[in-house]
C-alpha positions in Angstrom: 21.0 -25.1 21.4 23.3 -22.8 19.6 23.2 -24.8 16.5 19.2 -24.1 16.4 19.6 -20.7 16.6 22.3 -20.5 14.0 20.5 -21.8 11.2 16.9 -20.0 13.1 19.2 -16.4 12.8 20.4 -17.1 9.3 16.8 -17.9 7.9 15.5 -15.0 9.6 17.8 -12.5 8.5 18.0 -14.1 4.7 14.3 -13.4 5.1 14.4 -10.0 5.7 16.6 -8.6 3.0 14.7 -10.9 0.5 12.0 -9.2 -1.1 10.6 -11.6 -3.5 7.3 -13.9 -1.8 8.8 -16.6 -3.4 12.2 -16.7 -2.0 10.7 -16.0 1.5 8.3 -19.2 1.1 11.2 -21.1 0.6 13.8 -19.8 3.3 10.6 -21.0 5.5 10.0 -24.3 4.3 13.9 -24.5 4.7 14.1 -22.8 8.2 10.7 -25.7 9.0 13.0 -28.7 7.8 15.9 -28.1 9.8 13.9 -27.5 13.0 12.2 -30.9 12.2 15.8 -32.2 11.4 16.6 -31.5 14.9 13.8 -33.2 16.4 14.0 -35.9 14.3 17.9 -36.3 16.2 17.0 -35.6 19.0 14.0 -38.2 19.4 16.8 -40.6 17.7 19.2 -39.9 20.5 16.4 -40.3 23.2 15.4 -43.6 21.2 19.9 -44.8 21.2 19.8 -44.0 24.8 16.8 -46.0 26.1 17.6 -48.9 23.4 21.1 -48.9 25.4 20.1 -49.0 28.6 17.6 -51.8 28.0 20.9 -53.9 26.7 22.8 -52.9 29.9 20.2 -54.0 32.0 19.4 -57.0 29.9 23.3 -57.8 30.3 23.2 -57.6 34.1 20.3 -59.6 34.6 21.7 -62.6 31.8 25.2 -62.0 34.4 22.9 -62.8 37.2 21.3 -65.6 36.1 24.5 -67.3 35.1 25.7 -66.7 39.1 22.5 -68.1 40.1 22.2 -71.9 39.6 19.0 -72.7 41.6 16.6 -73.3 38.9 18.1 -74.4 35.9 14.7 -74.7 34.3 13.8 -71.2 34.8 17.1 -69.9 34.0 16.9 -71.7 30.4 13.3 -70.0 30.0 14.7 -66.9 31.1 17.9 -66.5 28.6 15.8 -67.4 25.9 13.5 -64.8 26.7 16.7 -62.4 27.2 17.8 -63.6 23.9 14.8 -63.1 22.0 14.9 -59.2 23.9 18.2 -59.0 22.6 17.7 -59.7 19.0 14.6 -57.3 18.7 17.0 -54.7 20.5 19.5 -55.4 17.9 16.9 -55.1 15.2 15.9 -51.7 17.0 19.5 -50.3 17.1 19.9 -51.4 13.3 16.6 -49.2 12.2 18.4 -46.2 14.6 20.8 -47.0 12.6 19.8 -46.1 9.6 17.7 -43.8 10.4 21.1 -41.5 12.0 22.4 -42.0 8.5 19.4 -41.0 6.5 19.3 -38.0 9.3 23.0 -37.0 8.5 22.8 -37.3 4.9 19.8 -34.7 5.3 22.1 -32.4 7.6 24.1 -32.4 4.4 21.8 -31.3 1.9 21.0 -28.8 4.5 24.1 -27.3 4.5 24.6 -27.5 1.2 21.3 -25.3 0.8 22.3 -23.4 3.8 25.6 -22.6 1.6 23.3 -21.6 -1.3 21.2 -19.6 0.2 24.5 -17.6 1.7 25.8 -17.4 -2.1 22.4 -16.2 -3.1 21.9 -13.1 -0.3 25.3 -12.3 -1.1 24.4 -11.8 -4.8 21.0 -9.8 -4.0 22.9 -7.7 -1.5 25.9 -6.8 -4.2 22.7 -6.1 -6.6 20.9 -4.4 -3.9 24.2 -2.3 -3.4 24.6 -1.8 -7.7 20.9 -0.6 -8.2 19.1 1.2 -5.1 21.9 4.4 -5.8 20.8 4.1 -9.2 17.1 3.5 -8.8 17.1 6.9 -6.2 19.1 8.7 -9.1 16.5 8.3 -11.8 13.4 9.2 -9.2 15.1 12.0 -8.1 15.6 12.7 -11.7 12.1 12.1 -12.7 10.7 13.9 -9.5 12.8 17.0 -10.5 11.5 17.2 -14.4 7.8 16.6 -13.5 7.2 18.2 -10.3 5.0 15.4 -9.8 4.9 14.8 -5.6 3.2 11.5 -4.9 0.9 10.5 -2.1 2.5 7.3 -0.5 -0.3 7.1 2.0 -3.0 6.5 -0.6 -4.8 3.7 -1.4 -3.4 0.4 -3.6 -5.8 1.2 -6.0 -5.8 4.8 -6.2 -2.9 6.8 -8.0 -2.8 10.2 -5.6 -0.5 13.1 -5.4 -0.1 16.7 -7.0 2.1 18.5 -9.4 3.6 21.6 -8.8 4.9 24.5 -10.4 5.7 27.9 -10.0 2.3 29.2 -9.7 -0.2 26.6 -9.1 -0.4 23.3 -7.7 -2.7 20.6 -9.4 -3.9 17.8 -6.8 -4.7 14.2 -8.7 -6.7 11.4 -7.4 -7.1 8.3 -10.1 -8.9 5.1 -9.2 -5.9 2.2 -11.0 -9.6 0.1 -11.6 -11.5 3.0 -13.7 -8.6 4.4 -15.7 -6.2 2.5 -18.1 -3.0 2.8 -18.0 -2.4 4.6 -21.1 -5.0 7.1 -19.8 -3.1 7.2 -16.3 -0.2 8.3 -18.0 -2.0 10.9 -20.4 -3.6 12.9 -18.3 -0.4 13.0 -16.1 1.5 14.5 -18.6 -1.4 17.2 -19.5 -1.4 18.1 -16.0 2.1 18.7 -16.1 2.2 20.6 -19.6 -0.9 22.9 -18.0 
């Protein structure tokens, strides 16, 4: 169970420094694959197991029927029939087979992706590191110059907050569907030159 929550942990925590919808879809359809992976092996093993003990019985019964020479008819009937069991079982384990080595070659590419995605939240937390102390620089910067305080708590289509100065304090409220950009950022600056 500890292998499951490995990978599980690792997706989930990939997932939350990654900020991009994208890359989240993807850690899913990853984190999804290997849980199916496992599944997939487990119903395998389950499949092995009972595959196995079908031989095992079908080898003690053939053992028996050799030690009982009562009815050589019946016994000729029966190791046929134990015969033809054991050549569809051998079919069956051949598929499982195959199937454990299609299963493992997928493990592979797992890890490989696994590896990947490592390498990759690696590299966004080293950028994460080089740019969020640069990033609070310039807004501190730009909050200082303008005196422009904005309203986090406002609507997504509504551009809210106030400038203020020395002497007054100039509340805006601009509707992002009504007002261009270029008009956004125009009557921004006249409230800050007024």
């Amino acid at each position: 169970m500890e292998q499951l929550e490995s990978p599980h942990n690792l997706v989930n925590e990939i997932i939350t420094i990654l900020a991009n919808v994208e890359d989240k879809e993807s850690l899913e359809n990853s984190k999804n694959i290997l849980l199916e992976k496992q599944k997939l092996q487990q119903q395998q093993e389950l499949s092995v197991k009972h595959v196995i003990e079908k031989l095992t019985a079908s080898s003690e019964e053939a053992k028996s029927l050799n030690a009982s020479t009562d009815d050589k008819n019946g016994n000729v009937e029966k190791i046929s029939q134990l015969q033809t069991e054991r050549s569809s079982t051998n079919e069956s384990i051949k598929q499982i087979e195959n199937d454990l080595r299609h299963l493992e070659e997928v493990c592979k590419q797992k890890e490989i992706d696994e590896k990947n995605l490592k390498e990759k939240n690696q590299e966004i937390t080293n950028k994460k590191v080089d740019v969020l102390p640069k990033t609070k620089y310039y807004f501190s910067l730009f909050s200082n110059i303008s005196h422009i305080r904005w309203d986090y708590n406002s609507k997504d289509d509504e551009i809210k907050g106030f400038v203020a100065s020395l002497n007054d304090v100039k509340p805006f409220c601009l509707d992002v569907k009504q007002s261009s950009k270029y008009f956004t950022v125009n009557y921004l600056w006249d409230l800050i030159d007024a």
